[in-house]
C-alpha positions as CSV (number, residue, x, y, z in Angstrom):
1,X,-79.1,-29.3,-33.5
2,X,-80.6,-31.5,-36.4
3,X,-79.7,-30.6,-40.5
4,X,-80.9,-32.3,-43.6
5,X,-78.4,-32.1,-46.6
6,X,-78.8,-33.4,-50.5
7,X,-75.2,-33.9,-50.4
8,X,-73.0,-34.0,-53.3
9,X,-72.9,-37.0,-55.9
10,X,-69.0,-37.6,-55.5
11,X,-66.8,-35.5,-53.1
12,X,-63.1,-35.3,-53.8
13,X,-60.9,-34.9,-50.8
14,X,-61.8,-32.6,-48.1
15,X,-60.7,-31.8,-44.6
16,X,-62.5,-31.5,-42.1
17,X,-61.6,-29.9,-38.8
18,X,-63.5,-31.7,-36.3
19,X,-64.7,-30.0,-33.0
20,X,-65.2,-30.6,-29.3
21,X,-68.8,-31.6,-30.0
22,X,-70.5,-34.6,-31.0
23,X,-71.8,-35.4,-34.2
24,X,-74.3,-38.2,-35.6
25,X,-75.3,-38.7,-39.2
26,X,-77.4,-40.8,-41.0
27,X,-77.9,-41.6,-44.9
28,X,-81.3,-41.1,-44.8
29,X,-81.4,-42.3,-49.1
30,X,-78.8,-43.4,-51.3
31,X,-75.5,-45.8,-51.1
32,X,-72.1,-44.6,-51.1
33,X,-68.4,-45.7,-50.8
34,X,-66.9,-42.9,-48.7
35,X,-63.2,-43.3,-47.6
36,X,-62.2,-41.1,-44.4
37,X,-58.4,-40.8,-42.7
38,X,-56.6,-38.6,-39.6
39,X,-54.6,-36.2,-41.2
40,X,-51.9,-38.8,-40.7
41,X,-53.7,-41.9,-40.8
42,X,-54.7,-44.5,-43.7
43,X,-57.3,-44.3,-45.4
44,X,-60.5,-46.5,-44.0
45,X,-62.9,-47.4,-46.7
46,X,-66.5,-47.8,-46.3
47,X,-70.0,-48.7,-47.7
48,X,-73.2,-47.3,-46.3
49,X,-76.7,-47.7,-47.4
50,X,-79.8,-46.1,-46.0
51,X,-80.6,-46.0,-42.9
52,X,-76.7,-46.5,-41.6
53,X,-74.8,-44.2,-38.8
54,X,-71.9,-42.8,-37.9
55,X,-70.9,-41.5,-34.6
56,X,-68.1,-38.8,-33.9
57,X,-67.4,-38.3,-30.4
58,X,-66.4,-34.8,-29.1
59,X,-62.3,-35.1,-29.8
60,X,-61.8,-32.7,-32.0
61,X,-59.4,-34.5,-34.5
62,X,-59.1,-33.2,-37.7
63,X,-60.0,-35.5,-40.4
64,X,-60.2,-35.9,-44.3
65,X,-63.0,-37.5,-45.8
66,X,-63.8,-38.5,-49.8
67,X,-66.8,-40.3,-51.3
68,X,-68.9,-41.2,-54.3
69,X,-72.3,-42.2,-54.8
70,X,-73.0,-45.9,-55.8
71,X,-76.3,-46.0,-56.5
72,X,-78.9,-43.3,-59.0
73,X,-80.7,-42.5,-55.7
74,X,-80.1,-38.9,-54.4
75,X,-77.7,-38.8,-51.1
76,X,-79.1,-37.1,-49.2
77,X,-78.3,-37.1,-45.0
78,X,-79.7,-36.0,-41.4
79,X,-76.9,-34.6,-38.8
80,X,-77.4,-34.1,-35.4
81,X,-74.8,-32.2,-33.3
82,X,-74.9,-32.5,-29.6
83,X,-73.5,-29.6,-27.9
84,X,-70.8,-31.0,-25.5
85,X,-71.5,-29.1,-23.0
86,X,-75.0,-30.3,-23.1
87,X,-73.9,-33.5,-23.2
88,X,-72.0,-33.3,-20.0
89,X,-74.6,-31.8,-18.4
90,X,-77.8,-34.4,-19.1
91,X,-74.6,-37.2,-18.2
92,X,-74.0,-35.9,-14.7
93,X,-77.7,-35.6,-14.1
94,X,-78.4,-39.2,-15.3
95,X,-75.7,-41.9,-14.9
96,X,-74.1,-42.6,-11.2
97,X,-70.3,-42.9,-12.2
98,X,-67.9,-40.1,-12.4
99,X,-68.8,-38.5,-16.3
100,X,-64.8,-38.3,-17.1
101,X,-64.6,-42.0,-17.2
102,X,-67.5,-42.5,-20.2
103,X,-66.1,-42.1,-23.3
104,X,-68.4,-42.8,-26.3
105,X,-67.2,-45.2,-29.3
106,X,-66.6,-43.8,-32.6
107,X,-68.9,-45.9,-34.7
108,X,-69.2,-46.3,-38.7
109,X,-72.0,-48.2,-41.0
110,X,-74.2,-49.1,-38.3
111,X,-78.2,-49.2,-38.3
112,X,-80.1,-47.7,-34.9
113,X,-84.0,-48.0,-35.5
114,X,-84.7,-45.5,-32.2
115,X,-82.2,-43.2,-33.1
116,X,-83.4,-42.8,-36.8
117,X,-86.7,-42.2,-35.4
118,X,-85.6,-39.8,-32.9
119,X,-83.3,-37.8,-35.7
120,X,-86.4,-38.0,-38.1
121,X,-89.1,-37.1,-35.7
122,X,-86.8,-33.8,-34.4
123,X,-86.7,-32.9,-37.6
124,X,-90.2,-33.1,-38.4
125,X,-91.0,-31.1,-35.4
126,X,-88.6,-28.4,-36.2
127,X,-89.4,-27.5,-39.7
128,X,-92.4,-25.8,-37.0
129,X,-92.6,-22.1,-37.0
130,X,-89.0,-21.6,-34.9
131,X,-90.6,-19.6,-32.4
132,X,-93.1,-22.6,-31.1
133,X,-92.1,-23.0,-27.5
134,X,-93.7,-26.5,-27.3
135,X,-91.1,-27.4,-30.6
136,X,-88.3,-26.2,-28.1
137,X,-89.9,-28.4,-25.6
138,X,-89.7,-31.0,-27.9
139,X,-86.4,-30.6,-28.8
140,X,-84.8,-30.4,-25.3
141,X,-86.8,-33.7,-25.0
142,X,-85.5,-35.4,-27.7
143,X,-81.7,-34.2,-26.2
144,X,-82.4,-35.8,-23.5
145,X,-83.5,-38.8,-24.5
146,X,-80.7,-38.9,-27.5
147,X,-78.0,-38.8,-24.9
148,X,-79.3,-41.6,-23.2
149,X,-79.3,-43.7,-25.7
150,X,-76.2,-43.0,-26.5
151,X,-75.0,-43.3,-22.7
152,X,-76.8,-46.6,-22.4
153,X,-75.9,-48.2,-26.3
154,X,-72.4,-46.2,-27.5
155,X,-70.0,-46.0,-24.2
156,X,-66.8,-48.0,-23.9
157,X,-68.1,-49.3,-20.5
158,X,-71.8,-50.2,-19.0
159,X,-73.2,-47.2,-18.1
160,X,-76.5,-47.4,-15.2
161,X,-78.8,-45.0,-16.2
162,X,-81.0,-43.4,-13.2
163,X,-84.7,-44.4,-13.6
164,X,-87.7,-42.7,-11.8
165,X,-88.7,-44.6,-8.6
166,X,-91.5,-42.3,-8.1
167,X,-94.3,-40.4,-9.5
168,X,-94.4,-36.1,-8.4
169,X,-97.4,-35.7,-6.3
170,X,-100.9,-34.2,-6.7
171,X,-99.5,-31.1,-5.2
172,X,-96.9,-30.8,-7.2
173,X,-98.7,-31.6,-10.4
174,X,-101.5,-29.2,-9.6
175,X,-98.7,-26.7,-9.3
176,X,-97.1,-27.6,-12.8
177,X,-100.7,-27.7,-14.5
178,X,-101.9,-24.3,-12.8
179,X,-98.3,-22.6,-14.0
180,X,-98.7,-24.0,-17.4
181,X,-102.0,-22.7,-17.6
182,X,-101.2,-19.3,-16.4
183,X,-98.4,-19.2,-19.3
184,X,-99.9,-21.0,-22.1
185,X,-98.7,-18.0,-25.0
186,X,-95.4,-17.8,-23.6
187,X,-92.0,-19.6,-24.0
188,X,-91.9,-22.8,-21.7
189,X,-88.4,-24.8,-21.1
190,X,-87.7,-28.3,-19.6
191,X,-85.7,-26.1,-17.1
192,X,-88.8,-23.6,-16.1
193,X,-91.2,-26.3,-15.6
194,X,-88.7,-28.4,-13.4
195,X,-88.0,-25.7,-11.4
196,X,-91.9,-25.5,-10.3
197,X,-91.3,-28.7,-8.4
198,X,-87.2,-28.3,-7.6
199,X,-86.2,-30.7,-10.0
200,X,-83.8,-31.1,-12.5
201,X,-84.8,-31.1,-15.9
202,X,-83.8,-34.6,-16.7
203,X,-85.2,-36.2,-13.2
204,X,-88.4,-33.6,-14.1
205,X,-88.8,-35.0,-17.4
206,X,-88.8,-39.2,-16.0
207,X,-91.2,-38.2,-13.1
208,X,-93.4,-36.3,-14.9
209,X,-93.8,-39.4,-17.6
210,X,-94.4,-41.8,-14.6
211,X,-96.8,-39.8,-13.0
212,X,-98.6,-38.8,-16.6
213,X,-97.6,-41.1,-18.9
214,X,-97.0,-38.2,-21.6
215,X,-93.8,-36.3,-22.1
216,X,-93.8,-32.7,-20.5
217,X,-94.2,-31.6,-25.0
218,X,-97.2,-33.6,-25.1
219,X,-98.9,-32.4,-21.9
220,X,-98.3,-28.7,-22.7
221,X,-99.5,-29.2,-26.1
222,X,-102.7,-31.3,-25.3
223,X,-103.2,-27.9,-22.8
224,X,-103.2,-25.4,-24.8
225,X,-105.3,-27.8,-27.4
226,X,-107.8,-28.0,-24.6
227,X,-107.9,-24.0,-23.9
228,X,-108.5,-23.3,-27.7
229,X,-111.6,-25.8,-27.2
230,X,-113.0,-23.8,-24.7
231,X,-112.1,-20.7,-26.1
232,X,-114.0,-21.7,-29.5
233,X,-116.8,-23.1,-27.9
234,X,-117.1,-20.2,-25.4
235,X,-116.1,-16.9,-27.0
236,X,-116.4,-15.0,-30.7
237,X,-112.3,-14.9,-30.0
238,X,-111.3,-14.6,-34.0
239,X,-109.0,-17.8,-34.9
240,X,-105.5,-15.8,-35.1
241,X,-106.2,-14.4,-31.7
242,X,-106.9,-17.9,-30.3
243,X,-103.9,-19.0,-31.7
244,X,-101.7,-16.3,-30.2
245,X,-103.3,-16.8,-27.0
246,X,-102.5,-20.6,-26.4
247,X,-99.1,-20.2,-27.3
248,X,-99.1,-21.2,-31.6
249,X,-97.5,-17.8,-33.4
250,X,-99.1,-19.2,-36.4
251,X,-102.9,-19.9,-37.1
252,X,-101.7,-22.4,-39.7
253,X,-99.5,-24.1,-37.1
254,X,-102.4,-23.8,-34.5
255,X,-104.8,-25.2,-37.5
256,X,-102.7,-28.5,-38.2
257,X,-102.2,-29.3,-34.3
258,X,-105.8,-28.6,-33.8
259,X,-107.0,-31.3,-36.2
260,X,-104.5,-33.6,-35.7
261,X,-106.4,-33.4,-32.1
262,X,-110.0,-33.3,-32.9
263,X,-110.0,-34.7,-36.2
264,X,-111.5,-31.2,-37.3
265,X,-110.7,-27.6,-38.0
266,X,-111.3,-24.9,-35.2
267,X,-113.6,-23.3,-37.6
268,X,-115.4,-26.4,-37.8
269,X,-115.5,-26.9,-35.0
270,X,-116.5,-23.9,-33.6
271,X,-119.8,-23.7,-36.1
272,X,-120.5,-27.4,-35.0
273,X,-121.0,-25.8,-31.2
């Protein structure tokens, strides 16, 4: 879903096939004159400087694209590619209009503060170990709310976006807490939790933030954080096994998250009692 690239210092002409999917990038560092056509089109000639955008929609046009670098900063850039079908999917679960009528705008050169943070923060999170499931929580998370955005900002017409009008009950939420619990070491999805409660994963995701005030990422996390605790302060359980056990396939990846917590190491905290 999300790439970073040190990309070339000039690029001669190259064609590009496009693709039934959607595709963002951003110049993350670096200024550039790029020049981009149709196969049969003029050339279109523009300047971008860190921190600008561009937005392909999903219409599979071919396309020919040259640049070179105008500045001695590296170019280097973040893509993220939305899987169509995806896309389609978290749109008929969110907006009330008929999903063949939006059409998102094919946008160059322009700067999105939430979006780079979004891109950025993905990324971040999956340079994880790629087997974390609460990365892949993350991640679905992050889709979600990326295509939203885009729904709300980047459509040729205003787009109403559903918004939670309730919070999930006690019940429901003792349900959700007692299933996470049970599963901590294995491989959670936006889609498994939301079925707990007969949602759907996007309407899952807004009631679960209402009623918590965390994302469904944050609240598995800070679980299986708070099951290490106990299983430091409560047990001779060696560190890897710990890790394994509240769903981190890597102490070192269990380490970091730990102190990012606590503000200590589990062995430190574990000899502190």
């Amino acid at each position: 879903m999300v790439r970073t690239f040190h990309e070339p210092v000039d690029l001669d002409e190259t064609p590009f096939p496009g693709g039934p999917d959607i595709y963002l990038v951003l110049i993350t560092s670096g200024d550039v004159q790029i020049e981009e056509r149709t196969l049969d089109g003029p050339w279109m000639t523009y300047v971008m400087h860190e921190g600008d955008w561009f937005l392909t929609p999903a219409d599979g046009k071919p396309y020919v694209l040259r640049w070179k670098s105008l500045s001695p900063a590296p170019l280097t850039t973040l893509h993220l590619h939305i899987n169509a079908d995806l896309f389609f999917q978290i749109m008929q679960q969110t907006v009330d209009r008929d999903p063949a009528k939006i059409i998102l705008q094919e946008q160059t050169g322009f700067q999105d503060p939430l979006l780079a943070h979004l891109g950025l923060s993905l990324t971040r999170e999956l340079q994880q170990p790629a087997s974390d499931s609460v990365g892949k929580l993350y991640a679905e998370t992050a889709a979600q709310m990326l295509v939203t955005h885009l729904l709300r900002y980047y459509t040729t017409t205003n787009v109403s976006i559903r918004e939670a009008d309730r919070k999930l009950s006690s019940q429901q939420m003792k349900r959700l807490t007692d299933f996470m619990l049970a599963h901590l070491n294995q491989d959670l999805s936006l889609e498994i939790l939301a079925r707990q409660v007969g949602f759907s994963p996007y309407h899952f995701t807004r009631l679960f933030r209402q009623t918590t005030g965390e994302s469904p990422h944050q609240f598995v996390l800070h679980q299986r954080l708070e099951a290490a605790r106990r299983l430091l302060k409560e047990t001779d359980t060696p560190l890897s096994h710990i890790a394994l056990e509240v769903g981190f396939p890597h102490q070192s990846h269990f380490t970091q998250a730990f102190k990012r917590y606590t503000g200590t190491t589990p062995r430190t905290y574990r000899q502190r009692g």
